[in-house]
C-alpha positions as CSV (number, residue, x, y, z in Angstrom):
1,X,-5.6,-10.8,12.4
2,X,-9.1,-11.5,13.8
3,X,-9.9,-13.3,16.8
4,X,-13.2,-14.1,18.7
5,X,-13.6,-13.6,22.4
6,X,-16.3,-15.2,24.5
7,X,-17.1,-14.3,27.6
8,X,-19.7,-14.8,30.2
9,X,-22.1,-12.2,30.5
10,X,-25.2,-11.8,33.0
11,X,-28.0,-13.6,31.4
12,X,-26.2,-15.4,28.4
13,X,-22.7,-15.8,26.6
14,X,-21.7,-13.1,24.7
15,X,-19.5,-13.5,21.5
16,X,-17.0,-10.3,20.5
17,X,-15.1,-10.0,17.4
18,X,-12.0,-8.7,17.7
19,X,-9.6,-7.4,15.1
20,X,-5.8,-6.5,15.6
21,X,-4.2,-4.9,12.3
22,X,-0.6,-4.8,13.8
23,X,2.2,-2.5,11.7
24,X,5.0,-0.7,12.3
25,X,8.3,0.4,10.1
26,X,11.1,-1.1,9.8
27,X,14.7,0.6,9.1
28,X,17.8,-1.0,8.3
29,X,19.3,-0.5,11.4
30,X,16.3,0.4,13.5
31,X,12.7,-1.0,14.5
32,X,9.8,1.6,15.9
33,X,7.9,-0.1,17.9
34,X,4.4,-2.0,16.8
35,X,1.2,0.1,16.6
36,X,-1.8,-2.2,17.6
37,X,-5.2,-0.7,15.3
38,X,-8.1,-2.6,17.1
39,X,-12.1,-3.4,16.0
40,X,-13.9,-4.6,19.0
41,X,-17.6,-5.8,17.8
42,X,-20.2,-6.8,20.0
43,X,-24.0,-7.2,20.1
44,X,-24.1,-6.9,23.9
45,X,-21.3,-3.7,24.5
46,X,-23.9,-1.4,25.7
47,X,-20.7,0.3,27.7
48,X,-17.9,2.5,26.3
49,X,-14.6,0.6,25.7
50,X,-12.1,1.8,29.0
51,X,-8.7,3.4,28.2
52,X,-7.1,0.8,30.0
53,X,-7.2,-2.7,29.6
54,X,-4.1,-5.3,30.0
55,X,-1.7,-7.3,27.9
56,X,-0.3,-11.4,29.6
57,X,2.8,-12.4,28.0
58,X,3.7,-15.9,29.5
59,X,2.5,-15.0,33.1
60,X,3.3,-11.4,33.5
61,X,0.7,-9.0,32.8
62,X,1.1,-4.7,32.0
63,X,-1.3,-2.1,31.4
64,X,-1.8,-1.1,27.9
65,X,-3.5,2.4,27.6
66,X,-5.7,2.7,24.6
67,X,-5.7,5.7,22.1
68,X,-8.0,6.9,19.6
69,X,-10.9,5.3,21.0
70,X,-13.9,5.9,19.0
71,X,-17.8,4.1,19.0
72,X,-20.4,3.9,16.6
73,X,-23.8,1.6,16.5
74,X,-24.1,-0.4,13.7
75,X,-27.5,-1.2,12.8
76,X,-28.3,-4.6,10.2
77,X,-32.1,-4.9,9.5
78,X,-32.8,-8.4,7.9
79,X,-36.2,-8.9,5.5
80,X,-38.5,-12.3,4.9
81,X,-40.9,-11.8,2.2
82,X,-44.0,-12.9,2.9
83,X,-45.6,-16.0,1.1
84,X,-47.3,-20.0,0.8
85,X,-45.3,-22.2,2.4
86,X,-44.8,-25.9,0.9
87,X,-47.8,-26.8,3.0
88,X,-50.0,-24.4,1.6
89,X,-50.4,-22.0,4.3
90,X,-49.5,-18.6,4.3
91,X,-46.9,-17.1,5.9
92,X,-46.5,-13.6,7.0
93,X,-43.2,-11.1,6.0
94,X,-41.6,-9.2,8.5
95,X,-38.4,-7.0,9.6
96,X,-35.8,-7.8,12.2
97,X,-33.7,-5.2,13.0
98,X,-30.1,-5.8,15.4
99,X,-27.6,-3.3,16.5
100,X,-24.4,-3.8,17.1
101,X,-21.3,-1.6,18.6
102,X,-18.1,-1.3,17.1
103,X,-15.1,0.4,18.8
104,X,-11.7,1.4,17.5
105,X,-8.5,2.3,19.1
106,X,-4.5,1.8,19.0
107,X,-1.9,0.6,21.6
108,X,1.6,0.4,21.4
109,X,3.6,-2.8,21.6
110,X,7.2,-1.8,23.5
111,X,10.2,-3.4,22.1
112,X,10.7,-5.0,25.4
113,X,7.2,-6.4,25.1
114,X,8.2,-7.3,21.5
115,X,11.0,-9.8,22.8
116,X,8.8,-11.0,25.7
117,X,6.4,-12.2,23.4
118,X,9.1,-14.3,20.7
119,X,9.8,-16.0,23.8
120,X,6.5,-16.9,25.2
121,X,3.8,-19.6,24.4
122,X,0.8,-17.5,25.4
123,X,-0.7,-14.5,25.2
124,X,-3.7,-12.6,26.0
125,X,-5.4,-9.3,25.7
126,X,-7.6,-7.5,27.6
127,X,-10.3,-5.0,26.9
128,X,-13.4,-4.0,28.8
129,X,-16.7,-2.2,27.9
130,X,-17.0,-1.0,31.2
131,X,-16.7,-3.4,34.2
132,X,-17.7,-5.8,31.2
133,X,-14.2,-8.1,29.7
134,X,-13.2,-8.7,26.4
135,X,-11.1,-11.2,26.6
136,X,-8.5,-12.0,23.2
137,X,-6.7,-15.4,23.5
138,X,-4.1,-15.7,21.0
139,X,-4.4,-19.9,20.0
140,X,-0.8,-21.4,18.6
141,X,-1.1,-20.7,15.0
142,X,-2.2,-16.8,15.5
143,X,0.8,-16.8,18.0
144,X,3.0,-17.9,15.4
145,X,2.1,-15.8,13.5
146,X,2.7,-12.7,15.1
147,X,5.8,-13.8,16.1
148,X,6.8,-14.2,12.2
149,X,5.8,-10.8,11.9
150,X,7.7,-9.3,14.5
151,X,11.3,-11.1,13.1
152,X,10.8,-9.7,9.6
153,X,13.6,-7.0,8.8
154,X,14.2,-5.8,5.4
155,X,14.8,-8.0,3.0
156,X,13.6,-11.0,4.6
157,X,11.9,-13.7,2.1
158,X,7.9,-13.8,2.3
159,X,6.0,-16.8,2.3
């Protein structure tokens, strides 16, 4: 599942990219809880990702303690070839080079948080990059469809 977070930043908006590979096994009579593998991509995450953030179900918030936390830069360079324009005039080549962070981690979903979210309508989580938020709003659909995920037991038909 990936989801965009935009948050207010000094200076300008910043735009994260956020994305929540959720999996766990399933038994025939028992469920382990979820494991939550995370990206968190960012242009303007100068800060390492805390080991804490939070998780909203309806109105209730908990921590969630992150694991496996790892950072790398990512670094795009874009090239323009140099030319004539339609006009006739010419126009100069160049390099532009942008780095971006990328941080990985896990959390675990309890089964009590499990049922808390089937019942709710909203849900949020929280990440920072140091007093910086990363905010992740689950919308309706994306809701949904966790919720489908977390009722499947063996068996079940897949759409």
């Amino acid at each position: 599942m990936s989801l965009e977070s935009h948050e207010i930043q000094p200076d300008s908006w910043s735009l994260y990219k956020v994305i929540l590979d959720f999996t766990r096994e399933i038994g025939i009579e028992k469920t382990v809880p979820t494991i939550v593998r995370f990206n968190v991509y960012g242009s303007r995450l100068d800060n390492s990702l805390e080991r804490t953030g939070f998780i909203r179900i309806g109105n209730k918030n908990e921590n969630l303690i992150f694991g496996n936390l790892t950072s790398q830069a990512i670094t795009t360079t874009s090239y323009r070839a140099g030319g004539v324009d339609s006009a006739g005039k010419q126009v100069a080549g160049g390099a532009s080079t942008k780095v971006n962070r990328e941080f990985t981690g896990t959390f675990l979903l309890t089964l009590e948080q499990e049922k808390e979210i089937l019942s709710s309508k909203n849900l949020v989580i929280r990440f920072y990059a140091g007093a910086w938020p990363v905010t992740v709003s689950f919308q309706e659909d994306d809701l949904e469809t966790l919720k489908y995920y977390l009722r499947a037991k063996p068996g079940m038909e897949q759409d």
